[in-house]
C-alpha positions as CSV (number, residue, x, y, z in Angstrom):
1,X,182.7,219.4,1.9
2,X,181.9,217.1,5.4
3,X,184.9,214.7,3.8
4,X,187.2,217.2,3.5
5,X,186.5,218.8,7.0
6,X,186.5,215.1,8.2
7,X,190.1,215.0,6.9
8,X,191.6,218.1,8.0
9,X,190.2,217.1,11.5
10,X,191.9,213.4,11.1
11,X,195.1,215.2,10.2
12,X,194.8,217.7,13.0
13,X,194.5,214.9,15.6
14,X,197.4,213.0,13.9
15,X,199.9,216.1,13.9
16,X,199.0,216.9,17.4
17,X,199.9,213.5,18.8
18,X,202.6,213.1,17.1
19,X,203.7,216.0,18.3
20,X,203.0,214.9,21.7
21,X,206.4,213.1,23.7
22,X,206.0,210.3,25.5
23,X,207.7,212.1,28.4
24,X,204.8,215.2,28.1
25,X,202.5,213.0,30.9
26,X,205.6,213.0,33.3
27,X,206.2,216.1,35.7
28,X,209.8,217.0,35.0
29,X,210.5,216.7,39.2
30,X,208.6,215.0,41.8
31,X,209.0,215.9,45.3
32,X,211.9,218.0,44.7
33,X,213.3,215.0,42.8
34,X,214.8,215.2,39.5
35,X,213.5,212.7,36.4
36,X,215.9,210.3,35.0
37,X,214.4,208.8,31.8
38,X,216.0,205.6,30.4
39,X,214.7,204.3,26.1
40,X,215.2,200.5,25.8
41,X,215.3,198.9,22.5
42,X,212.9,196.4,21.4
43,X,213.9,192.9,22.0
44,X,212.1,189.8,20.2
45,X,210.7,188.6,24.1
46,X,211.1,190.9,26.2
47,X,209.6,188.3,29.1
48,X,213.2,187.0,29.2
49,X,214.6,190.4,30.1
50,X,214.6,192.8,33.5
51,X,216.2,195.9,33.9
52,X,218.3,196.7,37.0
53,X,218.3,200.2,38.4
54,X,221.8,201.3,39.7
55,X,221.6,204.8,41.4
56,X,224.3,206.2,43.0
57,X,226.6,209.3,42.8
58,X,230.3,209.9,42.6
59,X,232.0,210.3,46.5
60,X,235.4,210.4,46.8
61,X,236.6,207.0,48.8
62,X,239.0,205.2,50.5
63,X,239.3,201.2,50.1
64,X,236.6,200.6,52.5
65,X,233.0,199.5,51.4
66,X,230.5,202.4,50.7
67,X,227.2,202.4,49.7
68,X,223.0,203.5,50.3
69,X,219.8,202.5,51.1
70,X,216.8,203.3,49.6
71,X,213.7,201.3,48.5
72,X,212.8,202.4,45.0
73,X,208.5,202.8,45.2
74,X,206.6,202.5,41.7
75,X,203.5,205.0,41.3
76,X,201.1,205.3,38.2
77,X,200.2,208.9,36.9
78,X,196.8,209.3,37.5
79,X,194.4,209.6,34.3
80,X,197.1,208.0,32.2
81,X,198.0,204.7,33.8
82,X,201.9,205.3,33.2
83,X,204.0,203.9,35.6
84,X,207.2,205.5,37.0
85,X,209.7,204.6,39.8
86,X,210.1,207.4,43.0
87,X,213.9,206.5,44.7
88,X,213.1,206.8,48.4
89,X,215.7,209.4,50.3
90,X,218.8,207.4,50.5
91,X,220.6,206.1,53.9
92,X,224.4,205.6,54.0
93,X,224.5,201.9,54.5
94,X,227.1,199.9,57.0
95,X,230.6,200.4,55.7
96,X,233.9,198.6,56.7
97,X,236.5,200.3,59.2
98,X,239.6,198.7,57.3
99,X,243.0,200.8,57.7
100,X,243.1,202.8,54.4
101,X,246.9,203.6,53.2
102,X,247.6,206.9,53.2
103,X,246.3,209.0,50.3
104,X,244.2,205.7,49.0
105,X,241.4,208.0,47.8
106,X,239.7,207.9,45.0
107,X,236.4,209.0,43.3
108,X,234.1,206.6,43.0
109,X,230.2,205.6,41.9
110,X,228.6,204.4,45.0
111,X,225.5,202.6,44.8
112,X,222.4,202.6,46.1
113,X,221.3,199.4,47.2
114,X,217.3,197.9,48.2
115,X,214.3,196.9,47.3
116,X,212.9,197.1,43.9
117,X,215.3,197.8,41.8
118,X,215.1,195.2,39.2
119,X,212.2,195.9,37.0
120,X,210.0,194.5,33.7
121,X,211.7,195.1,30.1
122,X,209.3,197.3,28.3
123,X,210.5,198.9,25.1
124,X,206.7,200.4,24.6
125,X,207.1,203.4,27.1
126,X,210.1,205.0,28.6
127,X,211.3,204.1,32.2
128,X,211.0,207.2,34.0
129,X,212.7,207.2,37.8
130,X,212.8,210.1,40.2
131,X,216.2,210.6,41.9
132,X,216.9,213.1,44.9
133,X,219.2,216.1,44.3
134,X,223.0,214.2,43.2
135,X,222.2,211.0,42.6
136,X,222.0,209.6,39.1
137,X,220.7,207.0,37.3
138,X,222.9,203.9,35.9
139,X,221.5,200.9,34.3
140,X,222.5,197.2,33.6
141,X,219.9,195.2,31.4
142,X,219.3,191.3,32.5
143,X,218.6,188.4,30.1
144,X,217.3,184.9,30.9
145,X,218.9,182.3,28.9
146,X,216.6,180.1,26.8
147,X,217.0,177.0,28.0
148,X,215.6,175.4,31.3
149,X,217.2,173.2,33.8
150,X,214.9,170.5,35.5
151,X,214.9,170.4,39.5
152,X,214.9,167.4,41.0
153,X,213.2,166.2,43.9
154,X,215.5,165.0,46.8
C-alpha cells in the first residue's frame, strides 16, 4: 500500500508540472507594459548565436529617418531566477529634415534603437520582453561563423 501511494504521489507531481507553462512564473504586464514572448529552437552551440531585439511600431512616414530610444533593462523574477527584458519608455530619436515629395507617406516599422538589445541564445526558457502600450516585438537571430581570423600585431 506505501508503494502505491508513493506512486500516485509521483504521478501527481508529474501531471501537475507538466501542466505548468513555462510562461506561468511571468506576470502577463509589468508596469502597465505588455509581455511579448519569443520560442527559439535548439541549435547544436548556441554560444555561437545572439538574438537581436527589434521593437518598434508601425507610423506612417515620410522619406526622412525615424526612429526611438530606449535602453532595454534585464530583471530576474524573484524566487525563480528567470530572466526577462523591461523596454524602457521610448524617446523619438533625431530625424532628418529632408524635403519629402508631396504625398511620399507611407506606413512604416520604426525601430527602437539602444542599449541592450542583442541578447544570449537560450532555447531552454522563453525570452520574455515587456513593451509599453504600441510597440511590438521583432526579432533577427545572429550566428558567428565557425572559423577564426588571426589578428596581427602592427
Amino acid at each position: 500500500m506505501p508503494l502505491r501511494c508513493a506512486l500516485f504521489a509521483a504521478l501527481l507531481l508529474f501531471t501537475t508540472a507538466a501542466a505548468c507553462s513555462d510562461l506561468d512564473a511571468f506576470p502577463e504586464s509589468l508596469d502597465g507594459k505588455r509581455r511579448q514572448v519569443i520560442h527559439l529552437p535548439t541549435v547544436a552551440d548556441e554560444s555561437r548565436f545572439m538574438v537581436e531585439l527589434v521593437p518598434g511600431k508601425y507610423e506612417m512616414v515620410d522619406c526622412n529617418l525615424r526612429g526611438y530610444r530606449a535602453p532595454l533593462k534585464r530583471g530576474t523574477l524573484s524566487g525563480w531566477g528567470y530572466g526577462y527584458y523591461v523596454l524602457g519608455e521610448p524617446r523619438p530619436a533625431p530625424t532628418t529634415l529632408k524635403a519629402c515629395p508631396e504625398g511620399n507617406e507611407a506606413r512604416r516599422f520604426v525601430r527602437v534603437r539602444g542599449e541592450g538589445l542583442m541578447v544570449s541564445y537560450n532555447s531552454e526558457r522563453p525570452l520574455v520582453v515587456y513593451l509599453p502600450e504600441g510597440f511590438e516585438l521583432k526579432y533577427r537571430v545572429w550566428r558567428a561563423d565557425k572559423t577564426l581570423s588571426d589578428a596581427h600585431s602592427k
